[in-house]
NUDO-595401 format. One record per residue (C-alpha): x, y, z; residue in one letter; residue number from 1. Coordinates in nm, 4 decimals. Example, Ala and Ser with C-alpha at 12.3 -4.5 7.8 and 13.67 -1.06 7.14 Angstrom:
! NUDO-595401
+----------+----------+----------+---------+-----+
!       px !       py !       pz ! residuo ! num !
+----------+----------+----------+---------+-----+
!   1.2300 !  -0.4500 !   0.7800 !       A !   1 !
!   1.3670 !  -0.1060 !   0.7140 !       S !   2 !
+----------+----------+----------+---------+-----+
***
This chain:
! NUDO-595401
+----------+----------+----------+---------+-----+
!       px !       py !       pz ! residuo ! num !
+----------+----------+----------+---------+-----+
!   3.5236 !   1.2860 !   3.9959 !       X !   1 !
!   3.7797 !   1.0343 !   4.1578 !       X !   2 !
!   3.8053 !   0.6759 !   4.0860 !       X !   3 !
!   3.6391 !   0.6153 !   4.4119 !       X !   4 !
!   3.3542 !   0.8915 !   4.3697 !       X !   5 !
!   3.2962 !   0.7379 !   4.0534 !       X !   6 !
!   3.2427 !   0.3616 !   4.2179 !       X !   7 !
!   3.0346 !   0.5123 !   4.4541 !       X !   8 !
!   2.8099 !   0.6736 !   4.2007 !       X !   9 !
!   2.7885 !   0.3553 !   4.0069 !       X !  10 !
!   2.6593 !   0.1663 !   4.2971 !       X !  11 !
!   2.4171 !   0.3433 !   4.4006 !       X !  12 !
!   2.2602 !   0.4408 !   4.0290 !       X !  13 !
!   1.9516 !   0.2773 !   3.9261 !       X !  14 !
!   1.9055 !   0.2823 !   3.5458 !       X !  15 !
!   1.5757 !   0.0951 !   3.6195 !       X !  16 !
!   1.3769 !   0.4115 !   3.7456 !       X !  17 !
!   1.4043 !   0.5067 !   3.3936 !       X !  18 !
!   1.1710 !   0.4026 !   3.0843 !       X !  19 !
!   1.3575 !   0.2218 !   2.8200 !       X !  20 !
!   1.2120 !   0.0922 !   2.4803 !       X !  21 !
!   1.2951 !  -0.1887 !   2.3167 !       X !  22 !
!   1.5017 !  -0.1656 !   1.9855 !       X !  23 !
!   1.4916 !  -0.3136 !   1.6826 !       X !  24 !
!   1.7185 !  -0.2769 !   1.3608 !       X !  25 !
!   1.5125 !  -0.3266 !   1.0197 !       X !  26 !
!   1.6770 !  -0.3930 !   0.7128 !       X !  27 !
!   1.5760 !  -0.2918 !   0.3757 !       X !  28 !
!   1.7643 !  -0.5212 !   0.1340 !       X !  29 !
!   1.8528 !  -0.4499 !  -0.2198 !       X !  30 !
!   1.9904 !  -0.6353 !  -0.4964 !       X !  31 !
!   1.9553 !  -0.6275 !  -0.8844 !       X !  32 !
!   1.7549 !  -0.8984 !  -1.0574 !       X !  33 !
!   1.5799 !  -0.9796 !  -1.3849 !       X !  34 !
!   1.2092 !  -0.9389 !  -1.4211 !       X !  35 !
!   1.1126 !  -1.3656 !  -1.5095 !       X !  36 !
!   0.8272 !  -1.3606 !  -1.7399 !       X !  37 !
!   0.6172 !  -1.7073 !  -1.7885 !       X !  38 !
!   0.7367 !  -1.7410 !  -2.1273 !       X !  39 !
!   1.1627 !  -1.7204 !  -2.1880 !       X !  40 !
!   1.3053 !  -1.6035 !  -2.5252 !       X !  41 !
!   1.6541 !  -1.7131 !  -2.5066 !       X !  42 !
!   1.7437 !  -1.4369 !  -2.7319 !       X !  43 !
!   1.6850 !  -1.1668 !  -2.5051 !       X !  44 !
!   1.7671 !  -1.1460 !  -2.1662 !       X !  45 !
!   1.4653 !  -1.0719 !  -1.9205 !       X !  46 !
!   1.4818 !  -0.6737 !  -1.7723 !       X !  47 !
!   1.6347 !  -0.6113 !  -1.5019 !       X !  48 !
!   1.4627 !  -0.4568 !  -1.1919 !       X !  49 !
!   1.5557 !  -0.2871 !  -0.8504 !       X !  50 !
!   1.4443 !  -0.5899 !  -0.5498 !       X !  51 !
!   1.3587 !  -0.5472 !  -0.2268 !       X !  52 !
!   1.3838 !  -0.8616 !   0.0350 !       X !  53 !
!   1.0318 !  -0.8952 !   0.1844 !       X !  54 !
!   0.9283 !  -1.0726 !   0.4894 !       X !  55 !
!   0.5717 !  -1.2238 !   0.5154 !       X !  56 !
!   0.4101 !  -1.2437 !   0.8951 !       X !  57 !
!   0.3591 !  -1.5692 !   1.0465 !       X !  58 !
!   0.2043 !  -1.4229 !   1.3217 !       X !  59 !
!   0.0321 !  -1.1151 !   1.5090 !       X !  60 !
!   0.0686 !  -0.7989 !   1.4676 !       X !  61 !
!  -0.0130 !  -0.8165 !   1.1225 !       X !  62 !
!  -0.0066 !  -1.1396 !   1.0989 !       X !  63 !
!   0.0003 !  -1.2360 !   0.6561 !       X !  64 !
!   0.1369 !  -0.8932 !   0.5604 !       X !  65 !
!   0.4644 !  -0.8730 !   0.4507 !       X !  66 !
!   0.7522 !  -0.6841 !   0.6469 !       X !  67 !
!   1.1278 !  -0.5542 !   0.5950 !       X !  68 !
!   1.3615 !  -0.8095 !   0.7538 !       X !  69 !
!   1.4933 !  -0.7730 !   1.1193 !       X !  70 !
!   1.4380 !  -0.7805 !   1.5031 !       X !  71 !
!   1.5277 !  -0.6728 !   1.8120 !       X !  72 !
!   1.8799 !  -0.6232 !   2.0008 !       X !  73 !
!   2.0109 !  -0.8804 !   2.1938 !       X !  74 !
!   2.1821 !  -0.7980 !   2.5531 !       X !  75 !
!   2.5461 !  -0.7860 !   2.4812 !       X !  76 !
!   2.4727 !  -0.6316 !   2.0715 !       X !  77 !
!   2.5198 !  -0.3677 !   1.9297 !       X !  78 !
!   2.2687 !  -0.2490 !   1.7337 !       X !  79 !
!   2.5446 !  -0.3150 !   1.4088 !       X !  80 !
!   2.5561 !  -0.6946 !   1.5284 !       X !  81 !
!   2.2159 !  -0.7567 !   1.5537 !       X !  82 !
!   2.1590 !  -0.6367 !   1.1908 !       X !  83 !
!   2.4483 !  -0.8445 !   1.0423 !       X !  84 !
!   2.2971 !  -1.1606 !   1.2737 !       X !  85 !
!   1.9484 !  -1.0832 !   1.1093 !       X !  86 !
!   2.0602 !  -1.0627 !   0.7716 !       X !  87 !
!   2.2518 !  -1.4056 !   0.8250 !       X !  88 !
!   1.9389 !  -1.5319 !   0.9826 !       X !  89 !
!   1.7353 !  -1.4521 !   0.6229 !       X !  90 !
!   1.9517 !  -1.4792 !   0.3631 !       X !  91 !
!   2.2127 !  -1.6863 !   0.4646 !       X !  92 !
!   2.5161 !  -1.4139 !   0.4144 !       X !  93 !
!   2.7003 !  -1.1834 !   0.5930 !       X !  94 !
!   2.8974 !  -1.0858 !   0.2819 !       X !  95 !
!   2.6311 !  -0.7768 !   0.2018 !       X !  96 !
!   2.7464 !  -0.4218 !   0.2146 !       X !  97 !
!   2.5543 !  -0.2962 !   0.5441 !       X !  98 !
!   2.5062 !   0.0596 !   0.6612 !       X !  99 !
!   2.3108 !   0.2342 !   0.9240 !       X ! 100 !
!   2.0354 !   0.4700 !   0.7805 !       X ! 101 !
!   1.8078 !   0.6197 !   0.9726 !       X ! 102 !
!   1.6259 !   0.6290 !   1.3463 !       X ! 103 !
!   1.1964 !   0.5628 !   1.3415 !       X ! 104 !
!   1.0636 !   0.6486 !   1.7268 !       X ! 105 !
!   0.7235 !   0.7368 !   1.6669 !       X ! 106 !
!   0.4974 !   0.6913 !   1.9533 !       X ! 107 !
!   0.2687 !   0.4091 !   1.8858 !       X ! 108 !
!   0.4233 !   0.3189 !   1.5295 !       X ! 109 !
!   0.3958 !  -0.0263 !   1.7062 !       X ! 110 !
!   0.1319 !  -0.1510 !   1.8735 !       X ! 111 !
!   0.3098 !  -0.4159 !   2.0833 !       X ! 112 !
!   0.4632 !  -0.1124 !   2.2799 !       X ! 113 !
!   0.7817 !   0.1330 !   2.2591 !       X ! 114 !
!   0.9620 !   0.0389 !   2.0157 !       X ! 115 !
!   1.2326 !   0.2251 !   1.8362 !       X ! 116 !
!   1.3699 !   0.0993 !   1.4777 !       X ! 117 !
!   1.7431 !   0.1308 !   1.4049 !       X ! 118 !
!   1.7458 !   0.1256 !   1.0015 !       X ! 119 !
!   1.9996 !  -0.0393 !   0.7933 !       X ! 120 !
!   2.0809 !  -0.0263 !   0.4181 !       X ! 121 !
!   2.2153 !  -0.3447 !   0.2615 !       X ! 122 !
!   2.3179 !  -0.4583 !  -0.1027 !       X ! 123 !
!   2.3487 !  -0.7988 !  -0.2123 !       X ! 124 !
!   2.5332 !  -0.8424 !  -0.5514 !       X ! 125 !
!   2.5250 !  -1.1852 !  -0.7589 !       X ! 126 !
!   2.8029 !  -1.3555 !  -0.5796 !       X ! 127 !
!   2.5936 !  -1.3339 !  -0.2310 !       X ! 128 !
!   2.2993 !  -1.4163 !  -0.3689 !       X ! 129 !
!   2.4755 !  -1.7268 !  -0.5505 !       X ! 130 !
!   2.5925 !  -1.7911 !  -0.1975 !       X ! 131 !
!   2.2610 !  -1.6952 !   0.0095 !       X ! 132 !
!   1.8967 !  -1.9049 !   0.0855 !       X ! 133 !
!   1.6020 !  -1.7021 !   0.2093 !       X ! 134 !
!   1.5093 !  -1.8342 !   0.5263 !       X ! 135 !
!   1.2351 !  -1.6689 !   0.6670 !       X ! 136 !
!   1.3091 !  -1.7010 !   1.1021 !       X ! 137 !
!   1.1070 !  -1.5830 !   1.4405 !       X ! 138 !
!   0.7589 !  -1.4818 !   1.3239 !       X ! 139 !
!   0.7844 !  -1.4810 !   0.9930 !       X ! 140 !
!   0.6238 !  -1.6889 !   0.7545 !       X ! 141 !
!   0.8406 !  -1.7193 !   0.4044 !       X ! 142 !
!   1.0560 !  -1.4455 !   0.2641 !       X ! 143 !
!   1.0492 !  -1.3491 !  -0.1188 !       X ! 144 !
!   1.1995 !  -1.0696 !  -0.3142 !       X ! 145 !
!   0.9424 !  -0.7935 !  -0.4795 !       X ! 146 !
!   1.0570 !  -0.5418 !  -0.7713 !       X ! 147 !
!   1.0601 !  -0.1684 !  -0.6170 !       X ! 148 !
!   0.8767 !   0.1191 !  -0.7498 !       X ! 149 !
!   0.8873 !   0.4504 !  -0.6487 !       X ! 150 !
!   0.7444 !   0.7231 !  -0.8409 !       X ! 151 !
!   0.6383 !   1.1088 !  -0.6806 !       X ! 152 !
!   0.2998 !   1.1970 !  -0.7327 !       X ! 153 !
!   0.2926 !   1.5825 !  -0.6068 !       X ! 154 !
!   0.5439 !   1.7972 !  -0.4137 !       X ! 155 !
!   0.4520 !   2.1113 !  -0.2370 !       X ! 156 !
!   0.6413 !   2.4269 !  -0.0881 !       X ! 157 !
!   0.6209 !   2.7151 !   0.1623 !       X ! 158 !
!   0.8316 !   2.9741 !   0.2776 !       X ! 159 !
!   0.8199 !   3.1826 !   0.5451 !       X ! 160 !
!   1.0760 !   3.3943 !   0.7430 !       X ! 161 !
!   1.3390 !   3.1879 !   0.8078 !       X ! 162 !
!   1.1740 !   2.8637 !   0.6653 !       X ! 163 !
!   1.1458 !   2.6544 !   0.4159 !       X ! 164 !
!   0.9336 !   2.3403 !   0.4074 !       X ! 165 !
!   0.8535 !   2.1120 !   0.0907 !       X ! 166 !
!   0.6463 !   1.8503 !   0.1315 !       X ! 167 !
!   0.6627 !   1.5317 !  -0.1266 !       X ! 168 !
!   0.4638 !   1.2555 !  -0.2239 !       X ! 169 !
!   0.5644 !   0.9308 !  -0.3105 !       X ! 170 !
!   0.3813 !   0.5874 !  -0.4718 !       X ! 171 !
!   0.4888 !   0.2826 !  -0.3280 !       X ! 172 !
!   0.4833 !  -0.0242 !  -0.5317 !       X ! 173 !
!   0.6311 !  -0.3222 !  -0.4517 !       X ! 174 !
!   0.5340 !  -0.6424 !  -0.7074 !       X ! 175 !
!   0.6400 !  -1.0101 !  -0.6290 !       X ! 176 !
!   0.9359 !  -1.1242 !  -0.8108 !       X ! 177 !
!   0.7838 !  -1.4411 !  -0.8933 !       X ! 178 !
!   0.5767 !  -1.5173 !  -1.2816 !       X ! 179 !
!   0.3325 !  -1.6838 !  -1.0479 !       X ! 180 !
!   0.2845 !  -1.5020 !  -0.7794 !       X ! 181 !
!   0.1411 !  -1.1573 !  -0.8453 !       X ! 182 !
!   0.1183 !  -1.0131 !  -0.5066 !       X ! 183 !
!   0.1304 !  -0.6491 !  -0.4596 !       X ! 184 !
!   0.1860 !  -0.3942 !  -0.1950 !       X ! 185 !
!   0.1256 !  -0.0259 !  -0.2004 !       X ! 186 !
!   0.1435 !   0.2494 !   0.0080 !       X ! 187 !
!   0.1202 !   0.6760 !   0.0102 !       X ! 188 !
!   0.4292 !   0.7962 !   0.1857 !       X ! 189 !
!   0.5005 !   1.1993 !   0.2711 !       X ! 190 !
!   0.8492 !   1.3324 !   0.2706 !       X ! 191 !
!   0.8306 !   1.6624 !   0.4945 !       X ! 192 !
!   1.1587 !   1.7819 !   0.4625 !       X ! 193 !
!   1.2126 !   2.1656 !   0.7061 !       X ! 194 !
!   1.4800 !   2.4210 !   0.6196 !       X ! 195 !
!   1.5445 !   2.6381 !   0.8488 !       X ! 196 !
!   1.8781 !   2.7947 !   1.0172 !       X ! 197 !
!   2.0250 !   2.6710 !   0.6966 !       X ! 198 !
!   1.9841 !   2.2858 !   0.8488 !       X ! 199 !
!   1.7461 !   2.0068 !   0.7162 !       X ! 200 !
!   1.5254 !   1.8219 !   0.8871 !       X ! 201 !
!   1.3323 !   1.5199 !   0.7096 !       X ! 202 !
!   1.0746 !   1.3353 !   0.8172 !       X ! 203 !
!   0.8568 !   1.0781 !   0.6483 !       X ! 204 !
!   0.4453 !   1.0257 !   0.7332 !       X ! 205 !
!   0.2105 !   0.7091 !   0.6234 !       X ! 206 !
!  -0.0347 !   0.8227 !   0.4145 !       X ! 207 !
!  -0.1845 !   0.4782 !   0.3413 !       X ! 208 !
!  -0.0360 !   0.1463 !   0.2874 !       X ! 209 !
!  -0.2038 !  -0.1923 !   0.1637 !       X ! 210 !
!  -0.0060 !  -0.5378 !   0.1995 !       X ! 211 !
!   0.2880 !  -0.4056 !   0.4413 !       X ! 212 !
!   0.3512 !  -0.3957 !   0.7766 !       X ! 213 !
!   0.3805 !  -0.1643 !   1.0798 !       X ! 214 !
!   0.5288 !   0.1463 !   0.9309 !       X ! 215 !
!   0.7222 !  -0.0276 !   0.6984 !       X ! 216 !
!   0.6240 !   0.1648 !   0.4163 !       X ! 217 !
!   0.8260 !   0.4763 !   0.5943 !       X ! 218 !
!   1.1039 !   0.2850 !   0.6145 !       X ! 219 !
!   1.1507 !   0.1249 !   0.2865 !       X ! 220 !
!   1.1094 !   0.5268 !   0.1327 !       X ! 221 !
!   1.3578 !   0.6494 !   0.3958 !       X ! 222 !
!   1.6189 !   0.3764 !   0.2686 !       X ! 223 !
!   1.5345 !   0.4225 !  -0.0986 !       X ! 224 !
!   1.6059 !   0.7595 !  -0.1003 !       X ! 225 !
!   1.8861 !   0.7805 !   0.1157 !       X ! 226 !
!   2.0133 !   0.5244 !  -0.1582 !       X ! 227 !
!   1.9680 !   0.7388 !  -0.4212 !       X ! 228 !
!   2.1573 !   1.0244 !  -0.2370 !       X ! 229 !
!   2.4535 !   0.8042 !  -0.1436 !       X ! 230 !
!   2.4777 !   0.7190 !  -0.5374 !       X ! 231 !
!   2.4788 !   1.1182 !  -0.5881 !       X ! 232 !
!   2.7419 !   1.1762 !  -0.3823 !       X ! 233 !
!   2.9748 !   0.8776 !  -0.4530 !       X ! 234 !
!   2.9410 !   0.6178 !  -0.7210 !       X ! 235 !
!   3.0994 !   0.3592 !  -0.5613 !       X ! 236 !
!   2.7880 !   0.2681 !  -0.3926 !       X ! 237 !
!   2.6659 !   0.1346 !  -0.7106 !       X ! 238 !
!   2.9640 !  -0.1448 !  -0.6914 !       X ! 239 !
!   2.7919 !  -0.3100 !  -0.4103 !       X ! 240 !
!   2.5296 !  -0.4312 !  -0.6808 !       X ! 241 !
!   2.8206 !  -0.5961 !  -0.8956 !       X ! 242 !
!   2.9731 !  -0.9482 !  -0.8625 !       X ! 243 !
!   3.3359 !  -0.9695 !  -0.8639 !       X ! 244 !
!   3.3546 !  -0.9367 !  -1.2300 !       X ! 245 !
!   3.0964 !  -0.7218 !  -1.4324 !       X ! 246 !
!   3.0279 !  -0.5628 !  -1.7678 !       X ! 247 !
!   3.0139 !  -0.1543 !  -1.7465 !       X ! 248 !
!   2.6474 !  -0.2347 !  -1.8867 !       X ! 249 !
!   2.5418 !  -0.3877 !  -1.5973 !       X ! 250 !
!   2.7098 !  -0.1491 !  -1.3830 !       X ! 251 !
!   2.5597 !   0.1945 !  -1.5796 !       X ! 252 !
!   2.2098 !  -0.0484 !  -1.5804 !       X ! 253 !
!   2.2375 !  -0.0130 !  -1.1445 !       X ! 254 !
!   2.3162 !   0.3030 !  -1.1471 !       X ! 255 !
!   1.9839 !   0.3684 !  -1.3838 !       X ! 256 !
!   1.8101 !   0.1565 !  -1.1787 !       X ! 257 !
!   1.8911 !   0.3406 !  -0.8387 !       X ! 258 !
!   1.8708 !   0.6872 !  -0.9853 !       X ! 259 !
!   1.5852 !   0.6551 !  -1.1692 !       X ! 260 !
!   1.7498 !   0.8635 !  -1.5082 !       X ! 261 !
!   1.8628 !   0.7462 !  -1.8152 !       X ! 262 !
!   2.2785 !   0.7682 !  -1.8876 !       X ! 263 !
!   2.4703 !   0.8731 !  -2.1776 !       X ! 264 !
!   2.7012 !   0.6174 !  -2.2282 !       X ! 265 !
!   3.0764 !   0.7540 !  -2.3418 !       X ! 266 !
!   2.9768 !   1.0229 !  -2.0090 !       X ! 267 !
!   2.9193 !   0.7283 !  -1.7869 !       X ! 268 !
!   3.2250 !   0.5521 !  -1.9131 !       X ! 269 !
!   3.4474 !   0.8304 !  -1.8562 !       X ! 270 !
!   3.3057 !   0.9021 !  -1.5057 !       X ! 271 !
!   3.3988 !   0.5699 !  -1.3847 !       X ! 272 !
!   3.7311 !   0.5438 !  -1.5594 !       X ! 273 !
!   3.9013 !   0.5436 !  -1.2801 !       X ! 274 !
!   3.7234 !   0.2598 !  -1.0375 !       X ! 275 !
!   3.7281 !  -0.0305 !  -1.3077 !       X ! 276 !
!   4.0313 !  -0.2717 !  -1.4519 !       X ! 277 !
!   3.9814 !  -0.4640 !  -1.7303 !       X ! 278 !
!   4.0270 !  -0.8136 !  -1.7349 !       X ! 279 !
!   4.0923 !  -1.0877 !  -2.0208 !       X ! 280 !
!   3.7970 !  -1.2683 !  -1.9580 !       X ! 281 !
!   3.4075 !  -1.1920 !  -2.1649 !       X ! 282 !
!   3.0415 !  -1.2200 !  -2.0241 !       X ! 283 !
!   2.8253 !  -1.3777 !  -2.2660 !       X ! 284 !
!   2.4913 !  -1.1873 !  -2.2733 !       X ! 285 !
!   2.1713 !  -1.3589 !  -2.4058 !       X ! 286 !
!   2.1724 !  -1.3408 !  -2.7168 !       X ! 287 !
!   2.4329 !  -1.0368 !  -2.7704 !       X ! 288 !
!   2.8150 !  -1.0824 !  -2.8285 !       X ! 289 !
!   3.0026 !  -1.1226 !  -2.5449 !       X ! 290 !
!   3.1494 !  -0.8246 !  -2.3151 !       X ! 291 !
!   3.4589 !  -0.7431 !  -2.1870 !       X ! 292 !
!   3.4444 !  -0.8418 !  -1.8475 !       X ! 293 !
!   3.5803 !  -0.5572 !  -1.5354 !       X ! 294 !
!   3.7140 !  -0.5928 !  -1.1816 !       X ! 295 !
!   3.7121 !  -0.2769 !  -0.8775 !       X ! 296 !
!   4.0254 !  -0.1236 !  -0.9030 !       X ! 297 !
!   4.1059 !  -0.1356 !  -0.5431 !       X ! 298 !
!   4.4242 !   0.1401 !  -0.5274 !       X ! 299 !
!   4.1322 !   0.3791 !  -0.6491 !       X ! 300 !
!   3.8095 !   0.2241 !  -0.3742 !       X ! 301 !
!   4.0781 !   0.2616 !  -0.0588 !       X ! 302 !
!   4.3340 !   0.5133 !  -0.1138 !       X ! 303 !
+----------+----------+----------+---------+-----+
***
C-alpha cells in the first residue's frame, strides 16, 4: 500500500462501527508494615505484615465495599500513564515500582457495562510511604491499608490425553491495618490453571467474596501470586520493599513475607551476596542492638 492508498484508506475507515469497551487499570498495592497492637511494648518491635492499599466506595456499584485502587484511561493515555496518574492520585507518589500484570475481560464482571481491567503490580517501600498521603479520589470514600492473607484450602488435578488441568483454592483475608478498626474482607478464589501443548493457561473464578468489590477478589489473587512468582525467579523484586538503606533482616523478613516459607539465614545471606553494600551507618531495632545498615549495589541491579 502507497502513501496515498494508505490516506485514502484512513479517510474513509470508521472505527465507530465497531464495539469498544471501556478500560480501566487496577492497582493492587503492596508495601511492608508492622501489625500496631492497642497496647506498645517498646521492647519489642510490633510484627511485620504483607499490606494491601484498599479503597472504600463512596458510591454505586457497591457503594461501602472496599476496592483495589484505579480507574479508567484517559484519551491521549496509555494504559501505563493512567496507572502511574492513579497511584499519584491515592497515595501521593509516583516513586513506587509499577508493573503490568494481568488482563480481566469477563463479560459482565461489571455491571455498569464492558469493561476490561488492565492490572498493575506496585511496591511501596518506607521512603514512599514517608513521602506519600492516602487520598482516596473519584468515587471513593477513604482509603486504608489491610494486612494480606492468603492461604490454599484444596487443590485438585486431572489428566487426560494431552491435558493437564489443576484446579486450586485459595482463602482470602484481608484485615484492617488499624488497632481500632477491625474490618474484614474475605473471599473464595479458584485458580484453574490448563496444560496442554506444553503451554499454560491460568485463569482465576470468584467463588464468594464478602466486603470487596466487583471482582476484586480475582484480581488481588492474580497479583499476589504473580508476586510470589516474580520473587522465584529474581530476588530483586524483594528490593522494591526496602528503603534506601536496610538491614538483611528486614530484607530476608519480605522475602518471608511474599513467599510465604521460612529462610535459613547464612543460605539467604549468601544468596544475596552479591546485590547488597555495606555501609558505616546502624539501624537501631526496638529493643535489639543495632544492625549494620545495607545499600543496592547498583553495578550488580543494572549490568
Amino acid at each position: 500500500m502507497n502513501e496515498k492508498e494508505k490516506v485514502q484508506f484512513l479517510a474513509s475507515y470508521d472505527i465507530n462501527q465497531y464495539d469498544r469497551p471501556s478500560i480501566a487499570a487496577d492497582i493492587a498495592v503492596f508495601s511492608i508494615g508492622r501489625k500496631l497492637a492497642e497496647e506498645l511494648d517498646y521492647r519489642r518491635l510490633p510484627t511485620k505484615t504483607l499490606r494491601l492499599l484498599m479503597i472504600r466506595r463512596a458510591e454505586q456499584p457497591y457503594q461501602g465495599e472496599w476496592a483495589l485502587p484505579g480507574g479508567f484511561m484517559q484519551q491521549g493515555e496509555t494504559i501505563q500513564e493512567t496507572a502511574r496518574r492513579e497511584l499519584k492520585e491515592e497515595t501521593g507518589t509516583d516513586k513506587a515500582y509499577l508493573t503490568l500484570c494481568d488482563v480481566f475481560s469477563d463479560i459482565g464482571r461489571d455491571p455498569r457495562g464492558w469493561i476490561l481491567s488492565q492490572s498493575f503490580i506496585a511496591v511501596l517501600n518506607d521512603d514512599d510511604l514517608a513521602n506519600s498521603h492516602l487520598e482516596a479520589s473519584g468515587d471513593a470514600g477513604e482509603a486504608g491499608w489491610f494486612d494480606i492473607t492468603v492461604q490454599k484450602t484444596a487443590e485438585h488435578k486431572k489428566e487426560k490425553h494431552n491435558t493437564v488441568t489443576c484446579d486450586k483454592e485459595y482463602e482470602l483475608t484481608l484485615e484492617r491495618s488499624a488497632p481500632a478498626d477491625k474490618t474484614q474482607l474475605r473471599a473464595v478464589v479458584r485458580e484453574h490453571i490448563e496444560y496442554r501443548d506444553y503451554h499454560e493457561l491460568m485463569t482465576y473464578e470468584l467463588v464468594s467474596s464478602e466486603g470487596i468489590a466487583f471482582d476484586h477478589a480475582r484480581i488481588i489473587l492474580s497479583t499476589f501470586n504473580s508476586l510470589k512468582r516474580m520473587l522465584d525467579s529474581d530476588i530483586r523484586i524483594a528490593f522494591d520493599f526496602m528503603p534506601e538503606q536496610f538491614t538483611l533482616t528486614d530484607l530476608q523478613e519480605a522475602v518471608e513475607l511474599v513467599s510465604g516459607q521460612e529462610l535459613i539465614k547464612p543460605n539467604f545471606r549468601r544468596k544475596i551476596s552479591e546485590y547488597v553494600l555495606e555501609t558505616e551507618h546502624q539501624v537501631q531495632n526496638g529493643g535489639h542492638r543495632p544492625s549494620k545498615a545495607f545499600v543496592r549495589n547498583l553495578e550488580r541491579f543494572y549490568r
